[in-house]
Backbone as JSON Lines, residues from 0, in Angstrom:
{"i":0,"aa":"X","n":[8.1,17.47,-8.15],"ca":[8.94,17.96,-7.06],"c":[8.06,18.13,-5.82]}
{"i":1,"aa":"X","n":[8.58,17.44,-5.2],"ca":[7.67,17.87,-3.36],"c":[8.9,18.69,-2.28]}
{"i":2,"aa":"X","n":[8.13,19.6,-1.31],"ca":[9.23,20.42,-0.5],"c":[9.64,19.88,0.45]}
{"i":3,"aa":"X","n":[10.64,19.56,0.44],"ca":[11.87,19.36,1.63],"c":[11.07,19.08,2.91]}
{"i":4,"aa":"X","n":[10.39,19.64,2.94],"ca":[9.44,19.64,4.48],"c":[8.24,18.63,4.36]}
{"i":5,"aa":"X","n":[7.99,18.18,3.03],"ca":[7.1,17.3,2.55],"c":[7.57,16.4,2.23]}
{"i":6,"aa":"X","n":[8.82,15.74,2.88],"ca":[9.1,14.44,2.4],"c":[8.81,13.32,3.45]}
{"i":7,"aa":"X","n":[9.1,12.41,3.45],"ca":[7.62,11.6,4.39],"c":[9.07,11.31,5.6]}
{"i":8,"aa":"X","n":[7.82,11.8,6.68],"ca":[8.74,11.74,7.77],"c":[9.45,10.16,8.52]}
{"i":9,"aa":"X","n":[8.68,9.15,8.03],"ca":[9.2,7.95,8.35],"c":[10.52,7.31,7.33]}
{"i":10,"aa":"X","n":[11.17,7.95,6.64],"ca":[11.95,7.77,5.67],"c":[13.6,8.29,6.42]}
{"i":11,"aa":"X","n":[14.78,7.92,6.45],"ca":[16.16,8.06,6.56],"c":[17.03,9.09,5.41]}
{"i":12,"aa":"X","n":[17.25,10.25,6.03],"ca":[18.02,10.98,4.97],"c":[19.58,11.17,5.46]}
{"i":13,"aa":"X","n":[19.77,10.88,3.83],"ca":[21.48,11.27,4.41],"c":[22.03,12.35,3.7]}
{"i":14,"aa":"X","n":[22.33,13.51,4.04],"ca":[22.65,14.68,3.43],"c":[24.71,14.59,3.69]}
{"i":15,"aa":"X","n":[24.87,14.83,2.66],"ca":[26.71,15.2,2.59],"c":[26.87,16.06,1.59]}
{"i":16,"aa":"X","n":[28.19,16.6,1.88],"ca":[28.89,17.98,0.88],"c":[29.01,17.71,0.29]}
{"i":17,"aa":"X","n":[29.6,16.54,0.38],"ca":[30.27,15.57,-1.08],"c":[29.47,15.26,-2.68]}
{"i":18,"aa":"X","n":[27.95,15.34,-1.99],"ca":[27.05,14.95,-2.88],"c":[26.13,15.86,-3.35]}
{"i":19,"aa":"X","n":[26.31,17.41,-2.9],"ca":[25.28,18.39,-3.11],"c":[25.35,18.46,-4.83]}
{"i":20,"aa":"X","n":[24.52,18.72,-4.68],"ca":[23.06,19.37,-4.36],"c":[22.24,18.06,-4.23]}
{"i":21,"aa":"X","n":[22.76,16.62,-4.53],"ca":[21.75,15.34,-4.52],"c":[21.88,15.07,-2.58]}
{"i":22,"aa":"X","n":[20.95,14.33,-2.41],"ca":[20.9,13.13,-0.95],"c":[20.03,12.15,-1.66]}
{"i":23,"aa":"X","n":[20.6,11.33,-0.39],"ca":[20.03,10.02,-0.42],"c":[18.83,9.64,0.66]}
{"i":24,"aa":"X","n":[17.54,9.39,0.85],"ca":[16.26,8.79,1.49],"c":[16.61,7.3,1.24]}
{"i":25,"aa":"X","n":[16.36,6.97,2.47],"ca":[15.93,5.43,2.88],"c":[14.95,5.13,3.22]}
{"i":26,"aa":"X","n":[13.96,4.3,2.48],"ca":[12.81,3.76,2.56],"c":[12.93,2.67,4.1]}
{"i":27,"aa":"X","n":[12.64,2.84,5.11],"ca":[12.87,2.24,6.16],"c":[11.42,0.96,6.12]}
{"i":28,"aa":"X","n":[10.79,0.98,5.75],"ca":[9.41,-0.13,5.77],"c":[10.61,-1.5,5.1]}
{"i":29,"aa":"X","n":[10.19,-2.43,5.16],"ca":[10.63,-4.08,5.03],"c":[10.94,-3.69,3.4]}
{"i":30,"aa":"X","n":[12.25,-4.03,3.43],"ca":[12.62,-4.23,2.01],"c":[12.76,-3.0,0.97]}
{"i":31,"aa":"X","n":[12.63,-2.01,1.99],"ca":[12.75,-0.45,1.37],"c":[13.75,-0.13,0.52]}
{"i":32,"aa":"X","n":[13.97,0.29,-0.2],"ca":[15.35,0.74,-0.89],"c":[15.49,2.13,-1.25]}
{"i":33,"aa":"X","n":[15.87,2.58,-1.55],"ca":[16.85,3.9,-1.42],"c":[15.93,4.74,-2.31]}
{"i":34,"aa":"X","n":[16.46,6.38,-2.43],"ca":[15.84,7.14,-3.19],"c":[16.93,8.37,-3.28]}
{"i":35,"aa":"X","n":[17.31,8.3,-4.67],"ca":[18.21,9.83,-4.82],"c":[17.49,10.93,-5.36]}
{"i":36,"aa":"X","n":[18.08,12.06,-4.76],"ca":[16.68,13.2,-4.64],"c":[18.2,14.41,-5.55]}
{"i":37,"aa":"X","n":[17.71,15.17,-6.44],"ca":[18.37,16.59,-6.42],"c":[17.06,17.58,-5.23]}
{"i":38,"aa":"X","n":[18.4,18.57,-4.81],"ca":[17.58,19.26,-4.07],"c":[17.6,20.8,-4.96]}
{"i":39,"aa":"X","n":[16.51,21.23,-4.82],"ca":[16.4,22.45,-5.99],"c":[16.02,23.63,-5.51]}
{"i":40,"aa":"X","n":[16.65,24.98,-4.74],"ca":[16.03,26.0,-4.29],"c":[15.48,27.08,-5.06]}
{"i":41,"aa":"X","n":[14.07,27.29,-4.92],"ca":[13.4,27.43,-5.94],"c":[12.86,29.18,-5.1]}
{"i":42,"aa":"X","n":[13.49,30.41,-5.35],"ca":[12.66,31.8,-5.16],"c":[11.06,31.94,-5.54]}
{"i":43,"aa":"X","n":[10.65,32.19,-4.3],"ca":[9.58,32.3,-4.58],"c":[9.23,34.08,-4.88]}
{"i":44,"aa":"X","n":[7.7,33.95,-5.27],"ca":[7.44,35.47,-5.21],"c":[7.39,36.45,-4.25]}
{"i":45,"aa":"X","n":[7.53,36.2,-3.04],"ca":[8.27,36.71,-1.74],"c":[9.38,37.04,-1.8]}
{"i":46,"aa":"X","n":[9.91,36.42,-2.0],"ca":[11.71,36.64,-2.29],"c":[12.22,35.47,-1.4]}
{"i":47,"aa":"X","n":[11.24,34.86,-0.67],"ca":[11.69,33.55,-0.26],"c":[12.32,32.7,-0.95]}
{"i":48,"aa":"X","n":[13.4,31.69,-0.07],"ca":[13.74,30.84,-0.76],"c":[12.69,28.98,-0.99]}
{"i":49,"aa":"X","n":[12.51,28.35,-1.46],"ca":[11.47,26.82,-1.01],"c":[12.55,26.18,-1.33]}
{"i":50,"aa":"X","n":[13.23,25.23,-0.77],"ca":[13.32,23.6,-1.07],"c":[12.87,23.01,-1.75]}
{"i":51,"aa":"X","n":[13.14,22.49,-2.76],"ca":[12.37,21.37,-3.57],"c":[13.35,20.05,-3.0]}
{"i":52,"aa":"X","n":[12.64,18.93,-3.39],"ca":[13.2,17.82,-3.69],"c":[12.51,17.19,-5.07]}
{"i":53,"aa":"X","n":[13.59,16.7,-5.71],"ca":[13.02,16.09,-7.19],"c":[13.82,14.76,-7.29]}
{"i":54,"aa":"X","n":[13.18,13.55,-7.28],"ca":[13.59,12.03,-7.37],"c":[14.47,12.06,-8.84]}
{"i":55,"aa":"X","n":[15.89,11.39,-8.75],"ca":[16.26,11.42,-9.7],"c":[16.24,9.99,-10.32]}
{"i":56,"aa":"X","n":[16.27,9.06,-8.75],"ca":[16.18,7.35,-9.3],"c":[15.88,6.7,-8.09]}
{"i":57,"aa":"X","n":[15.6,5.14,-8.03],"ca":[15.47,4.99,-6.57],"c":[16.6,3.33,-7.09]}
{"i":58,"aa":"X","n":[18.09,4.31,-6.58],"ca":[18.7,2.38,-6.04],"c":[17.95,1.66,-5.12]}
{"i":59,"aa":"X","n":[18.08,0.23,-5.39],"ca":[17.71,-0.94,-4.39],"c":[18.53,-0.97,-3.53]}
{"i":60,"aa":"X","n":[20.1,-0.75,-3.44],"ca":[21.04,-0.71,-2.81],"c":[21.84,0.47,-2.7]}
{"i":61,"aa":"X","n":[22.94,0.36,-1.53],"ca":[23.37,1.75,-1.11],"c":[24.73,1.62,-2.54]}
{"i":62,"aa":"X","n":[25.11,0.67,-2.5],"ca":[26.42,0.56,-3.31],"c":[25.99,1.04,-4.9]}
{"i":63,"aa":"X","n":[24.65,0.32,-4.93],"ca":[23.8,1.14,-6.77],"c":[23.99,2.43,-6.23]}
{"i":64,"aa":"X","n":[23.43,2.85,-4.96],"ca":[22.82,4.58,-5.19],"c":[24.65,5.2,-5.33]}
{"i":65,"aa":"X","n":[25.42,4.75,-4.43],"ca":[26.52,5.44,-5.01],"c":[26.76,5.53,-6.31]}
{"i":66,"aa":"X","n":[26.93,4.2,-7.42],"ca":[27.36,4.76,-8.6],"c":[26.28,5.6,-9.54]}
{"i":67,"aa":"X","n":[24.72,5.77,-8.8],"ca":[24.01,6.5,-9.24],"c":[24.48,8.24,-9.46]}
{"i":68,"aa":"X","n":[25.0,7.81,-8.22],"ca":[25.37,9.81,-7.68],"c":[26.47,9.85,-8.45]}
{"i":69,"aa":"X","n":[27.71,9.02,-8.81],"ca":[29.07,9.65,-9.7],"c":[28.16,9.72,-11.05]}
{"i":70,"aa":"X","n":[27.42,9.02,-11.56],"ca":[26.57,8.71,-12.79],"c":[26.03,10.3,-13.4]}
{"i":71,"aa":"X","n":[25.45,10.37,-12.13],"ca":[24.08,11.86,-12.7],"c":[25.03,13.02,-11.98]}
{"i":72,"aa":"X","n":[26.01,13.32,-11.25],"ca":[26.73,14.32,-10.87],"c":[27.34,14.79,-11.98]}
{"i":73,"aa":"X","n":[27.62,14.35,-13.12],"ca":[28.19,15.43,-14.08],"c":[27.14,16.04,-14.99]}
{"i":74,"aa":"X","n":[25.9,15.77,-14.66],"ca":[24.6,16.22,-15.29],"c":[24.29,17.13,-15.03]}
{"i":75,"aa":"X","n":[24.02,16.65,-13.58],"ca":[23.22,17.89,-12.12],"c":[24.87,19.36,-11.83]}
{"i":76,"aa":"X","n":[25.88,19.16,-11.82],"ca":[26.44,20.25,-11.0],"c":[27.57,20.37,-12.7]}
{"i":77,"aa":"X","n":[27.7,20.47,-13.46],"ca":[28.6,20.77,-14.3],"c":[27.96,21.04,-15.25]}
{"i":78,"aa":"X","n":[28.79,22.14,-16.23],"ca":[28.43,23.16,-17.03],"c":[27.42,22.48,-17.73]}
{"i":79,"aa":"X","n":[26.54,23.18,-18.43],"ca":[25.77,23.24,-19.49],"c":[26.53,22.89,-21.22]}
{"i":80,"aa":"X","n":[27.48,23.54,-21.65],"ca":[28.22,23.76,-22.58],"c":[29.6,23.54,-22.37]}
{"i":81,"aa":"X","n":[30.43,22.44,-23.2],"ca":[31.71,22.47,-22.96],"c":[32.71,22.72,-23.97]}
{"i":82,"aa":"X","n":[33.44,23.2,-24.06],"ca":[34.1,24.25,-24.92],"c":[35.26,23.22,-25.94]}
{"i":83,"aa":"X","n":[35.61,21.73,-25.1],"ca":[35.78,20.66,-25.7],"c":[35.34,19.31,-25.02]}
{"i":84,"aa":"X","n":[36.2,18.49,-25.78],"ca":[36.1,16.97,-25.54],"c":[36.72,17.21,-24.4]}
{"i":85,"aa":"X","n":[38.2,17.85,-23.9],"ca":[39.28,17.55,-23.31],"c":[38.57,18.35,-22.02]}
{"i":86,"aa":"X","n":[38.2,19.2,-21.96],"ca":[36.91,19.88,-20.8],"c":[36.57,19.14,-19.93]}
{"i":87,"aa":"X","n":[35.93,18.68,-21.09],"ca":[34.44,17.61,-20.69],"c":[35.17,16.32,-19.95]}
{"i":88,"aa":"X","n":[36.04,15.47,-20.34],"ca":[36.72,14.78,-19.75],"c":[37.62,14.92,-18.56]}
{"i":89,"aa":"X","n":[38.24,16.14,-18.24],"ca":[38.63,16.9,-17.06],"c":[37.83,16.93,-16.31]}
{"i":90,"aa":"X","n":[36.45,17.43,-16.3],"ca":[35.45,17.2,-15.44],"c":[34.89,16.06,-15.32]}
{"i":91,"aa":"X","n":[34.53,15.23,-16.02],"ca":[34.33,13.61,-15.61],"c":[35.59,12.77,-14.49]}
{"i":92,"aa":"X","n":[36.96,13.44,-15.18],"ca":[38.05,12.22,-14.23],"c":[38.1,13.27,-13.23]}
{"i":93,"aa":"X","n":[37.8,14.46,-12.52],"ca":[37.63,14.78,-11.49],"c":[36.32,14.49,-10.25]}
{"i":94,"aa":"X","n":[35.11,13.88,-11.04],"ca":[34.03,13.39,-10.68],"c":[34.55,11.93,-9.74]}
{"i":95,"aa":"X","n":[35.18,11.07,-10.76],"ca":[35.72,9.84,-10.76],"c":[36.21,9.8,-9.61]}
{"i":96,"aa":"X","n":[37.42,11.18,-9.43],"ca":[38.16,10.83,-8.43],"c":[37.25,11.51,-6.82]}
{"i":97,"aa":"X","n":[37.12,12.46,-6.83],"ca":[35.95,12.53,-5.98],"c":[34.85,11.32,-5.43]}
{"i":98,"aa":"X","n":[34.28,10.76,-6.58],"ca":[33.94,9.47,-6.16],"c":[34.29,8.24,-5.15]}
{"i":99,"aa":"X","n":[35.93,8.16,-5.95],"ca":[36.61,7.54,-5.09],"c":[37.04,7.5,-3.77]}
{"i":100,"aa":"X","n":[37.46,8.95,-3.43],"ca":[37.38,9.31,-1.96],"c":[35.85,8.69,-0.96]}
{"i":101,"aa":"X","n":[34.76,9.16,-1.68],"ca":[33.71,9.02,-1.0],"c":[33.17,7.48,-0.45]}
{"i":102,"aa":"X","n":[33.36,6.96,-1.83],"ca":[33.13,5.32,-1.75],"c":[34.24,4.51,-0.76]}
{"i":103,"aa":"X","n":[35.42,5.02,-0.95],"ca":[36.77,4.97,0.06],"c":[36.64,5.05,1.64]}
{"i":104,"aa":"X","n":[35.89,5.52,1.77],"ca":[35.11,6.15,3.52],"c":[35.56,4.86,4.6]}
């Protein structure tokens, strides 16, 4: 994990609601390709809050990094434990459709 403030300043970020707690970095150098980040706020012993960023994958393309983000979004922001199958699937076809809106743009 490197901090938010340590991510290399020649790089393209695209931050949306849609996708929290992940964004997307663009490798801007020739032939760059993408980088999906969870962002992780991490208390420090201050009582501060830090930024993390932690690479979750790097699409070659913007259209991969989207189905990256519906992919790992029921990983990163949904429960730990699901109480069923029928749960668990409620939260996936609400991912789906969320997705859809976004990719829809």
């Amino acid at each position: 994990m490197v901090k938010i403030e340590d991510l290399p300043k020649t790089h393209k970020y695209i931050y949306d609601e849609n996708i929290e707690p992940m964004f997307l970095g663009k490798d801007t150098s020739v032939g760059g390709g993408y980088i999906l980040y969870l962002r992780k706020d991490v208390e420090q012993k201050t009582g501060d809050i830090a930024k993390y960023a932690k690479v979750i994958g790097y699409p070659s393309t913007f259209s991969h990094a989207l189905k990256m983000i519906v992919r790992d979004k029921l990983k990163v922001t949904g429960p730990t434990t699901y109480s069923s199958i029928r749960e668990y699937l409620n939260e996936w076809k609400q991912i789906n459709e969320e997705s859809k809106n976004l990719i829809d743009l």
